[in-house]
C-alpha positions, 0 to 999 in steps of 0.5 A: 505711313509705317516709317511716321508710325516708327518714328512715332514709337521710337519719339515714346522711347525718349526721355522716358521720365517725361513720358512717364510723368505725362502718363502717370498724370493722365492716369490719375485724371482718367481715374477719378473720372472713370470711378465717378461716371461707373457709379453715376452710371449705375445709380442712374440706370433704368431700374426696370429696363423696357418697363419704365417707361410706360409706368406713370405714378398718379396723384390727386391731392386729398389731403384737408384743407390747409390750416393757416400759415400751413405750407402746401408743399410740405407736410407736417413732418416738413418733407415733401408730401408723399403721393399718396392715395386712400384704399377707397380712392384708389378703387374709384379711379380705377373703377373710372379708368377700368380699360388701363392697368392700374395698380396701387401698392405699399411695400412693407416689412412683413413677418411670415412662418410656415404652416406650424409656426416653427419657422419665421422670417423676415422680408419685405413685402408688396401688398397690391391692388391690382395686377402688380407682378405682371405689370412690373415685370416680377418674373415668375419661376414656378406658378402663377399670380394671384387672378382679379377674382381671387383679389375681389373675393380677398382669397389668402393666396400669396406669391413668394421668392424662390430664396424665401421658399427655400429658407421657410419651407426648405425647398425651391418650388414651395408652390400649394404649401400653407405660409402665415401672415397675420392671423390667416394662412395663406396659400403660396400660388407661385415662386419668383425670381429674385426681383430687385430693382435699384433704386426701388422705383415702386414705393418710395417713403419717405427719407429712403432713395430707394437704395436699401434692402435685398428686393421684395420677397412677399407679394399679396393682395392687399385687401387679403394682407389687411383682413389677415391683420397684418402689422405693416410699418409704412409710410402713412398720410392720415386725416387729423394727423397722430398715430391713429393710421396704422395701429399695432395690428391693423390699418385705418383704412378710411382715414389714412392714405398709404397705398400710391397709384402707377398706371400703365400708359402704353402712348401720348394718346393714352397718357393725355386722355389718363392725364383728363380723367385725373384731372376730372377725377379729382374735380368731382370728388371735389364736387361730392366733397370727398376731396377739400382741397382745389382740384390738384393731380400729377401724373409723373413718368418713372423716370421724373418720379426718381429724379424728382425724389433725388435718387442719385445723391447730389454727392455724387454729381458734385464728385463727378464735376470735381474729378472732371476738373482734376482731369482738366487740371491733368490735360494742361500738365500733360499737353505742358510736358508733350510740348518740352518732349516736341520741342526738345525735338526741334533739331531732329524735325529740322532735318526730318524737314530739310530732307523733305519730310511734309509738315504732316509727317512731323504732325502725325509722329507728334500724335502717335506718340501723343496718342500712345500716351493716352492709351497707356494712361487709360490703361494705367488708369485700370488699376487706379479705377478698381482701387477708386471703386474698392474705396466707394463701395466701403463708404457707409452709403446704401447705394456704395454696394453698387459701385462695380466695374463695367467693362462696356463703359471702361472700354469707352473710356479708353477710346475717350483716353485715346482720343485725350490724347490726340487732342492733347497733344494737337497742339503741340505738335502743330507748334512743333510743326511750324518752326523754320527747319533752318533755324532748327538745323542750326541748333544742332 
């Protein structure tokens, strides 16, 4: 075995310029392959491991009647429609379904300042019904969330990042200072971490992925943020259509829709009987005539609801069929070229074989040396990697920031190289392997 891996290296050494060529080809296949996969890699990853994936978004189609010739998979502006609920709504049926965590949410941009008004910033903000911090997971540094009877009575309390505090209030734990939203000041009763999942799978408006800003900052309750007369700029469903939803400094509460609906299902038994009660939800308000439309609910699992609002840019799965067919295009050069470098060997497996040497022996140098091919393309393709992401992450797309090197996934990567090229170089030196040692000692 050592003497077939010997023969296998010394085989590299020669005619270095086809080696080459074949590891610079395979290099450059790996690479385009390596750079498309690390970014559909990061695009496609779950955004709150360990939570997701018992979150579901809920929807009951309250939107009026349809007009004629109106499209009901669209709405006026001829986007999709947005699941969105109104605020009374979204209070019946968690009211209906009280034993599931239920919160229903927006997220904004919001202008805050200290206590004095000397100080003002900009963030986004989550405005909440409902326990959102703990069910998404936002992890708290210092104090704590906001309780059900702070958010029944609208009591002023806000939880705000860490980085927030620091540049409104100048220090880390801002936990007990005064903070103004709006008209009212709001007392901070606890501190986050940074919480930035990407994409944003909480709120999604429309014509925004999820990929754009810096995470939230602001959390309150909503009904607190609405009595403050915040001014929230988001997306909106309103009945009789115009700009009536959301005036300058208030929000139309009975006639909008702006707040979408995730439950926590924690199994199957939980999610059909969630999924019934949805249904019957929608077909009594129907009844009452609350709801103008036929009954119509959907009860979608984060992971659908980010496909289904197409996150991960067509783009880039596109890129990644082409780059796997430049690869392909690469693999038939290179097992091209290992087949002139074997067969230009053809005298030397001649006597290898006339001294007794098995078949396999001439199979196993073939690929050892088919397999350091592959390895040093992978390595190659290192470099050629970096620079590929180098060039994503200066494209003008929200989601090019992202594009970083995983070292876990190149290591696979390498493996796959390495196994490129033992099954490139498979047929080639099995066609080596099968020609007649005399007719090969003859040509010597």
């Amino acid at each position: 075995m050592n003497y077939t891996l010997e023969t296998g290296l010394r085989g590299c050494l020669r005619h270095p310029r086809t080696m080459l060529l074949a590891v610079l080809t395979l290099a450059l296949g790996l690479a385009s392959v390596m750079t498309m996969l690390t970014l559909l890699s990061v695009l496609s990853a779950d955004p709150l491991p360990g939570i997701s994936h018992r979150l579901y978004i809920a929807w009951a189609d309250s939107r009026p009647a349809a007009r004629s010739g109106e499209n009901d998979t669209i709405d006026g502006t001829g986007a999709g429609v947005p699941p969105l609920w109104k605020l009374q709504d979204v209070q019946a049926m968690r009211h209906q379904q009280a034993d599931v965590r239920q919160v229903a949410l927006l997220t904004a941009p919001l202008s805050v300042s200290n206590a004095d008004g000397s100080n003002t910033r900009t963030a986004s903000a989550v405005l909440a019904v409902g326990p959102m911090l703990s069910m998404f997971g936002v992890p708290l540094r210092h104090g704590r969330a906001w309780t059900p009877e702070e958010e029944q009575t609208r009591a002023p309390v806000v939880v705000i990042s860490r980085a927030l505090s620091q540049r409104l209030l100048g220090r880390e734990d801002g936990t007990g200072a005064g903070i103004r939203l709006g008209r009212h000041t709001f007392q901070v009763i606890g501190i986050s971490e940074r919480w930035a999942p990407r994409p944003r799978p909480h709120f999604l408006p429309g014509n925004d992925p999820g990929w754009q800003g810096h995470g939230d900052e602001i959390f309150v309750p909503a009904m607190a943020a609405v009595d403050a007369g915040v001014e929230v700029t988001s997306t909106r469903q309103c009945d009789g259509g115009g700009f009536d939803g959301f005036r300058f400094d208030e929000i139309n509460i009975d006639n909008c829709r702006w707040l979408v609906l995730w439950a926590e299902l924690l199994d199957g038994v939980q999610h059909e009987a969630y999924a019934r009660s949805l249904q019957a939800f929608a077909a009594q308000r129907r009844a009452s005539g609350a709801f103008e439309r036929a009954a119509y609910t959907t009860l979608r699992p984060m992971g659908e609801w980010l496909r289904f609002n197409r996150v991960v840019p067509d783009s880039v799965r596109l890129n990644l069929w082409l780059a796997a067919g430049l690869l392909a295009l690469c693999l038939v050069n290179v097992a091209g070229l290992l087949a002139a470098r074997f067969l230009r060997r053809a005298g030397e497996h001649g006597v290898r074989r006339v001294l007794g040497a098995p078949r396999r022996s001439i199979i196993a140098a073939c690929l050892v040396e088919a397999g350091l091919a592959g390895v040093l393309g992978g390595v190659l393709a290192l470099p050629l990697t970096l620079g590929g992401l180098w060039l994503m992450r200066q494209q003008g797309e929200a989601y090019a920031p992202l594009a970083r090197f995983s070292l876990p996934l190149f290591l696979a990567l390498l493996a796959l190289a390495l196994l490129t090229g033992l099954l490139v170089g498979l047929l080639p030196a099995l066609r080596a392997a099968r020609q007649e040692p005399a007719l090969q000692v003859k040509t010597l």
